[in-house]
C-alpha angles and dihedrals in degrees: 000000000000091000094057103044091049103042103063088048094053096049081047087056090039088052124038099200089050095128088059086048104053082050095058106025089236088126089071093059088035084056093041094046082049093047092048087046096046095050098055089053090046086051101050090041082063099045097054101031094057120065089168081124079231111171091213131056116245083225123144090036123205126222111222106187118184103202113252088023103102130273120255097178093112082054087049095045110043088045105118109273093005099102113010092168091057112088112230087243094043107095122194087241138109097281091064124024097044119286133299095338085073113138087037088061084044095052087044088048099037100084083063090049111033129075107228092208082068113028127019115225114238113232094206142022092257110002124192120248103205121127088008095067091094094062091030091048110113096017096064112129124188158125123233137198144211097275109226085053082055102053093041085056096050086045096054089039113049084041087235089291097134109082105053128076114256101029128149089251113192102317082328098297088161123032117208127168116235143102113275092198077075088073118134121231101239118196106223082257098052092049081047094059087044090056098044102149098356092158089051089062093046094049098041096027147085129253125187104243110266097021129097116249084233123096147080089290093079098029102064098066125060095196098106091043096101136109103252085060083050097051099042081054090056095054092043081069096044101044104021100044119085078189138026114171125179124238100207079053092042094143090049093041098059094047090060092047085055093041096048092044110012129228121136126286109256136191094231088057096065094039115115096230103183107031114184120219126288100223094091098038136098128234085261084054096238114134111259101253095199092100088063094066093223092307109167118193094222091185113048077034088074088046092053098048088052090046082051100052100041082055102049084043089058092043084063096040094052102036097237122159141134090275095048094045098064101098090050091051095043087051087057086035086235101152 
């Protein structure tokens, strides 16, 4: 319902004679001609814009997002040739794409938007990687974060509403009878040993297509907890993403995607477009970890060291640093 009520609103705003158009037809060869011409941009940005020596393209990229762990959708969509069908002044953020369910209307409008050739749509918020790693690996795009900051953000943001059946789960991705008055009361700690690597699954099990990898079907079983899945997650980052960028580093992080592939720096690429709320942070705005008890998430914790040091490898490789930078965040007038 929402897509297509909002697509046609957003190519008539893309288009001012859009009325004309509708009448002749002429707006689907208008959008065709845009999409060939884009995608020959977007090719040559990458092309230019990458010197990794890599023998495939990272075309059509895949968008790995670890829930909690920031949203670069504004980055994917705005890249030369990616989303023809998205205005430059139109964010994946609330604004635009209907309130606080955001990314969910953008996955559900993407295949109408997006070239395929170019990004992948996801079919899911976070979708799980799994079997499909074979034909995704290479093309894996994402950012990561430490992951006790991750799990105490989830906690406070999703309101410990993900492991009980029935429960409101993120703008009702996975529909589950049950009472949710029957949900239990979790401590920070308690959710934290439930979502005990939680990226490791994402990124090693299954998901049924269109529903978030969340949720009480994967908590309840501690069979897959163990360090060889760790490991094998680990090397999934380091081998399988064409990117891996670092939340708690998000400034320096875009500027390497732009640097690696190209595109111009946006505002919108440095926006924080789903902030969660201030009470259980510190002045540094980290997340108080006491009432985690000294809880360390040992799995996801190997995940997140690999994610650290193919970035700061790539940092290196490609130069970037706050000094050389500066022209990508003056461009998106970040100061």
């Amino acid at each position: 319902m929402f897509r297509s009520l909002w697509l046609p609103a957003l190519l008539c705003a893309c288009l001012p004679s859009c009325g004309a158009l509708e009448q002749s037809g002429e707006h689907v060869d208008l959008l065709q001609r845009a999409l060939i011409l884009d995608k020959d941009a977007g090719a040559g940005a990458l092309a230019t814009g990458s010197n990794s020596g890599r023998t495939l393209s990272p075309l059509p990229m895949t968008w790995f997002h670890a829930t909690q762990s920031g949203s670069i959708a504004n980055m994917l969509v705005h890249m030369p040739g990616f989303c023809p069908g998205v205005p430059l002044n139109v964010s994946v953020g609330k604004d635009d794409f209907g309130g606080s369910c955001y990314l969910k209307h953008f996955i559900e409008a993407c295949p109408g938007l997006c070239d395929p050739t170019h990004f992948r749509c996801p079919p899911s918020l976070a979708e799980c990687v799994g079997s499909r790693y074979a034909e995704q690996k290479g093309h894996l795009v994402g950012m990561f974060r430490q992951p006790e900051q991750r799990v105490l953000s989830e906690y406070y943001d999703y309101n410990q509403e993900l492991f009980f059946p029935g429960a409101p789960l993120l703008c009702n991705y996975t529909q589950n009878p049950g009472d949710p008055e029957d949900s239990p009361n979790f401590s920070a700690l308690e959710y934290a040993q439930k979502a005990r690597g939680e990226v490791v699954y994402q990124l090693l099990g299954e998901c049924s297509p269109g529903d978030h990898m969340l949720g009480n079907k994967w908590a309840s079983s501690d069979d897959w907890r163990t360090q060889s899945n760790a490991e094998e997650a680990a090397r999934r980052v380091r081998e399988g993403f064409a990117f891996v960028g670092i939340m708690e580093e998000w400034n320096l992080s875009i500027c390497l995607f732009h640097k690696m592939f190209g595109g111009p720096c946006r505002a919108a690429d440095f926006a924080n477009e789903h902030p969660t709320p201030n009470a259980n942070k510190t002045a540094e705005g980290l997340y108080d970890t006491a009432p985690l008890q000294g809880f360390h998430d040992d799995l996801d914790g190997m995940v997140y060291q690999q994610a650290l040091q193919s970035f700061r490898q790539n940092l290196l490789k490609y130069n970037v640093s706050i000094e050389s930078c500066q022209s990508c965040f003056a461009e998106a007038k970040v100061v």
